[in-house]
N, C-alpha and C positions, 0 to 999 in steps of 0.2 A: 584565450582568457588566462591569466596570470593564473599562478599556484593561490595568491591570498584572496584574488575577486573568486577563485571558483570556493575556495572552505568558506567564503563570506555569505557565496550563496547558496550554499548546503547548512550552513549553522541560520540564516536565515528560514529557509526552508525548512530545516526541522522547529524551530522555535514556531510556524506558523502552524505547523503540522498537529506539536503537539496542544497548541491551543483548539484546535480545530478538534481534537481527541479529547480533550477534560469538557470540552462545551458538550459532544455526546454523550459523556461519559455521563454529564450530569442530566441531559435530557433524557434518558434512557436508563435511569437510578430507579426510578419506580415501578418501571417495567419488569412482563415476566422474564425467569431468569430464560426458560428458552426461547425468548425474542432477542433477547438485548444482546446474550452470549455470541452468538451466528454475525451480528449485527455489529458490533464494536471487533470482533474477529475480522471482518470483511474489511472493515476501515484502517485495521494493522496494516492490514495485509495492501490495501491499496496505495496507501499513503508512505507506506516505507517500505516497497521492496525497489532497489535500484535495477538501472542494467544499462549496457553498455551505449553513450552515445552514438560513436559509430565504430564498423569495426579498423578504422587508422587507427583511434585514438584509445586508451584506457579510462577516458573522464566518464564517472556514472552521472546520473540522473535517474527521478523518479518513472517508474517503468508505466504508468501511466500519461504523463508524460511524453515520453518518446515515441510509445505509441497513437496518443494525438497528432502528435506533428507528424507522424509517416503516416498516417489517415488522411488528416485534413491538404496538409500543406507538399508534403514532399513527392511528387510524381510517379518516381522511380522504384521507390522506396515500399518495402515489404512491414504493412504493420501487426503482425503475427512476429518480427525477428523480437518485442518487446512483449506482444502481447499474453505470448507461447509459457514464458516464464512468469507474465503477472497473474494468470490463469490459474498456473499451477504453487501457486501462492494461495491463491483463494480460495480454492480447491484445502490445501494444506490447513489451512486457517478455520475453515469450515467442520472438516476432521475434527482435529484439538476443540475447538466451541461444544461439537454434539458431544466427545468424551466427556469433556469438563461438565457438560449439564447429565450427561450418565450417571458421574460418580458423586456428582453433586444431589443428585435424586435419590443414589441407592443409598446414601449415608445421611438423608435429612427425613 
């Protein structure tokens, strides 16, 4: 893939992304704060950590993503080498969400 088709399909990709992010963002406006907070955390964290195509090349892609295709499709292929770091996203994402609903409780 070219340098311009692959930025076509990451500026694609995030423009879907973050439409996909303001639709939850809004169905999940009237929800409590410690549902929604955990919950749009998770979808950061899903939707936009990258990792590494394969290890030749340096092109990212979405780390869910790569881990589908080494699940479904690729034989060989180890889907823990994507799945290892989107884990440890969600995991991180999860963190920050229950802080944020901490200090948001201890000051309201």
């Amino acid at each position: 893939m070219s340098q311009d088709g692959y930025m076509m399909a990451w500026l694609a990709y995030s423009g879907a992304a973050l439409v996909i992010l303001a639709v939850i963002w809004w169905l999940t406006a009237t929800w409590r704060l410690w549902l929604k907070a955990p919950l749009r955390a998770l979808l950061i964290a899903l939707l936009f950590t990258p990792w590494l195509v394969s290890s030749e090349t340096e092109s990212l892609a979405p780390a869910w993503v790569i881990m589908l295709f080494d699940s479904l499709i690729q034989a060989d292929a180890e889907p823990m080498r994507a799945g290892g770091p989107l884990l440890a996203a969600c995991v991180l994402a999860l963190v920050l969400a229950a802080a944020f609903v901490a200090v948001r409780r201890r000051f309201s």
